[in-house]
ZAFIDO-291283 format. One record per residue: x, y, z of N, C-alpha, C in turn; residue number from 1. Coordinates in Angstrom, 2 decimals. Example, Ala and Ser with C-alpha at 12.3 -4.5 7.8 and 13.67 -1.06 7.14 Angstrom:
<sites>
SITE:n_X:n_Y:n_Z:ca_X:ca_Y:ca_Z:c_X:c_Y:c_Z:seq
SITE:13.19:-5.69:7.80:12.30:-4.50:7.80:13.20:-3.30:7.80:1
SITE:12.85:-2.25:7.08:13.67:-1.06:7.14:12.90:0.03:7.87:2
</sites>
This chain:
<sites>
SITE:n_X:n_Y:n_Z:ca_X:ca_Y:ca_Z:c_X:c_Y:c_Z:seq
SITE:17.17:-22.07:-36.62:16.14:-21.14:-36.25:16.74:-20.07:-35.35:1
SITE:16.63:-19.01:-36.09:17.01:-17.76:-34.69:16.11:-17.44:-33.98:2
SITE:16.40:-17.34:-32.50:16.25:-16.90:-31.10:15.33:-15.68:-31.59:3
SITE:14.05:-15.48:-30.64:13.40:-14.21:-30.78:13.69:-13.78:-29.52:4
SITE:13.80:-11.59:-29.76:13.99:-11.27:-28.36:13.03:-10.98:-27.64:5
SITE:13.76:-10.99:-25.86:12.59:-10.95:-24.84:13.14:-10.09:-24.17:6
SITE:12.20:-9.44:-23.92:12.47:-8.41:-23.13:12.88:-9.28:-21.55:7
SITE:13.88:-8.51:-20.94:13.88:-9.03:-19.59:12.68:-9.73:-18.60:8
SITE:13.09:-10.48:-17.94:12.49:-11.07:-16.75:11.41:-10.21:-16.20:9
SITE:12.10:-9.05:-15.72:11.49:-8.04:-15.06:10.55:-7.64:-15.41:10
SITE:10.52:-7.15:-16.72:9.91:-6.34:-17.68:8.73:-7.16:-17.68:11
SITE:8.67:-8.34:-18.36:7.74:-9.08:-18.67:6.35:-8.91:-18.24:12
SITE:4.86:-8.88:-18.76:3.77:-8.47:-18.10:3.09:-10.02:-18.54:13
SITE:2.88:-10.13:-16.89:1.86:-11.66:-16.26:0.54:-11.32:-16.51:14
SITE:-0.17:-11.31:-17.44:-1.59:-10.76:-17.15:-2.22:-11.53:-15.84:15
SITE:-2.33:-12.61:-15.71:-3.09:-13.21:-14.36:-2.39:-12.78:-13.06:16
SITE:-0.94:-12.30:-13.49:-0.60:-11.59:-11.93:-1.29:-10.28:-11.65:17
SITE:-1.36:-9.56:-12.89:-1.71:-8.52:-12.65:-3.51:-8.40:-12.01:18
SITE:-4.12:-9.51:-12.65:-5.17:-9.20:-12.02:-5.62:-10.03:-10.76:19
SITE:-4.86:-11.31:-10.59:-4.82:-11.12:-9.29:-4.49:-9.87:-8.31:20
SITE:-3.45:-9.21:-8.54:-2.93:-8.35:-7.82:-3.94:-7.18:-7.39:21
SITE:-4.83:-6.79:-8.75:-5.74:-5.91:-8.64:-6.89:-6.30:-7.63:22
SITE:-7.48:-7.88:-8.12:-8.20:-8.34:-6.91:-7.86:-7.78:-5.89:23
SITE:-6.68:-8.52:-5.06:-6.49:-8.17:-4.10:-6.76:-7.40:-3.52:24
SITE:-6.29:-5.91:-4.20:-6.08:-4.59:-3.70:-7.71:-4.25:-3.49:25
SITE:-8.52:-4.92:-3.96:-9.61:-4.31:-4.41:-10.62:-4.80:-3.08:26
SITE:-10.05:-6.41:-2.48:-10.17:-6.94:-1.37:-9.85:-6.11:-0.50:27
SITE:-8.56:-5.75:-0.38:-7.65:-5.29:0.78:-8.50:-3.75:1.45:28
SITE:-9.14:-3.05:-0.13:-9.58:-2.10:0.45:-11.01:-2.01:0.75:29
SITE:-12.07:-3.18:0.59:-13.16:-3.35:1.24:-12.83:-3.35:2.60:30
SITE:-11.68:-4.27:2.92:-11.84:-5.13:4.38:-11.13:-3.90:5.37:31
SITE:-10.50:-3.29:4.92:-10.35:-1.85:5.56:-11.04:-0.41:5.83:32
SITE:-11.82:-1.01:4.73:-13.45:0.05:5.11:-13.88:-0.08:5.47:33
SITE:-14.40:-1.69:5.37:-15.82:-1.87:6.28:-15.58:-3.66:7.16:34
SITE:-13.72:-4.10:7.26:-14.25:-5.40:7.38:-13.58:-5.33:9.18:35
SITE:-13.27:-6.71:9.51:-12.46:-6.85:10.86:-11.33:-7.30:10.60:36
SITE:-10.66:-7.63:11.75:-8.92:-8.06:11.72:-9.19:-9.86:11.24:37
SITE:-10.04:-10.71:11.62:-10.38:-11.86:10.91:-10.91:-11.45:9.30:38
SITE:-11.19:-10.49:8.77:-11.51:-10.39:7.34:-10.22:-9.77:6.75:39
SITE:-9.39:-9.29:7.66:-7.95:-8.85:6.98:-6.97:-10.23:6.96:40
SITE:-7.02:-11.11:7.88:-6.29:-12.04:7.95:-6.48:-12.83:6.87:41
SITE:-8.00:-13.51:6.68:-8.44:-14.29:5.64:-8.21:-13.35:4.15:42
SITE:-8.17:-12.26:3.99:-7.83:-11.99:2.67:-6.15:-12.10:2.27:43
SITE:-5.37:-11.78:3.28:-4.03:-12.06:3.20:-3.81:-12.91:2.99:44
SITE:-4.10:-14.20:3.58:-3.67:-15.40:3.73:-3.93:-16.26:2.33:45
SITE:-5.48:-15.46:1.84:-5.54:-16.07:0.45:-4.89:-15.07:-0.78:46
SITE:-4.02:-13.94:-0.71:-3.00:-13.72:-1.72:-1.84:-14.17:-1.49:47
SITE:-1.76:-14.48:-0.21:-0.52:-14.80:0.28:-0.45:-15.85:1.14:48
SITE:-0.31:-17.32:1.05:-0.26:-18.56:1.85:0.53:-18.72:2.40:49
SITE:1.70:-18.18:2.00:3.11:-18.91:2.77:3.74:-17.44:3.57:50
SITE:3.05:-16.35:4.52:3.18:-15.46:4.87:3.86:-16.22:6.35:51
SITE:4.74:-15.99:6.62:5.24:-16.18:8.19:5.30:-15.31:8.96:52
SITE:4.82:-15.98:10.24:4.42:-15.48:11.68:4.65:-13.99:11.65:53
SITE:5.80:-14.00:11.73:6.39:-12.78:12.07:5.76:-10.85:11.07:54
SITE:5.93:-11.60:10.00:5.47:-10.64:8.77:3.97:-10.69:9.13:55
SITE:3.18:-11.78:9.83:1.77:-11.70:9.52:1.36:-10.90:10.95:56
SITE:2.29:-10.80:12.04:1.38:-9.97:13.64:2.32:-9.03:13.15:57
SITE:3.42:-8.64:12.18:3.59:-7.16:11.77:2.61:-6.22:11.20:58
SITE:2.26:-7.29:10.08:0.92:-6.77:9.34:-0.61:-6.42:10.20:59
SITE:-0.59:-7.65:11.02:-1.96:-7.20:11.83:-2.06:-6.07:12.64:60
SITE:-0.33:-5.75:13.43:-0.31:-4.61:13.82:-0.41:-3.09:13.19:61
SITE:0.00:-3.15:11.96:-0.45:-2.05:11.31:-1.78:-1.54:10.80:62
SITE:-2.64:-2.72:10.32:-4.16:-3.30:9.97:-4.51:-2.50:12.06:63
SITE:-4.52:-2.65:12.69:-5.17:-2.38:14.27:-4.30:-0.90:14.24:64
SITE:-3.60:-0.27:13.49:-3.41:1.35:13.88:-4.18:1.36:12.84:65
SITE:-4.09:1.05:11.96:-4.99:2.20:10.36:-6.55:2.01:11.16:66
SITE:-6.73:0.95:11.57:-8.41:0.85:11.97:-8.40:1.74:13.15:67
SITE:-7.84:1.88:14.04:-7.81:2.71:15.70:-7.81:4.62:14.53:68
SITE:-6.91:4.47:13.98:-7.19:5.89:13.47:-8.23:6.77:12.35:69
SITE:-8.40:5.69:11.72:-9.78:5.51:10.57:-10.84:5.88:11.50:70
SITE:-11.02:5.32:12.90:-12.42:5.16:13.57:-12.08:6.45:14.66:71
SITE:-10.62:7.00:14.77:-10.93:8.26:15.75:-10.73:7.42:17.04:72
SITE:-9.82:6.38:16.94:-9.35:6.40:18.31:-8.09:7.00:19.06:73
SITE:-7.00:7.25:17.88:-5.92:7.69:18.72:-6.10:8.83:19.36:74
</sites>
């Protein structure tokens, strides 16, 4: 039997990644319109479980400028 070709690894399209991914985004930009830093955390944490410390009070710190400047605090 011959081998059929595949396109690279890379290439390849996940449909369930992709729409997870879209979720997400679709999360990410409610909770930045209208949510808090506990509704940014809990949406991260559920695209992303295994996020460590460090990457996650990077992230919160950026999530607390976009909100300080969104609302006209700087």
């Amino acid at each position: 039997m011959t081998s059929r070709w595949k396109p690279p690894r890379e290439e390849r399209v996940d449909a369930d990644a992709i729409r997870s991914e879209q979720e997400f985004r679709e999360k990410l930009r409610d909770v930045l319109e209208y949510g808090g830093e506990d509704d940014f955390v809990a949406v991260l944490k559920a695209y992303k479980p295994d996020v460590g410390k460090e990457e996650l009070q990077g992230l919160i710190t950026q999530f607390r400028a976009y909100a300080r400047e969104k609302r006209g605090l700087c």
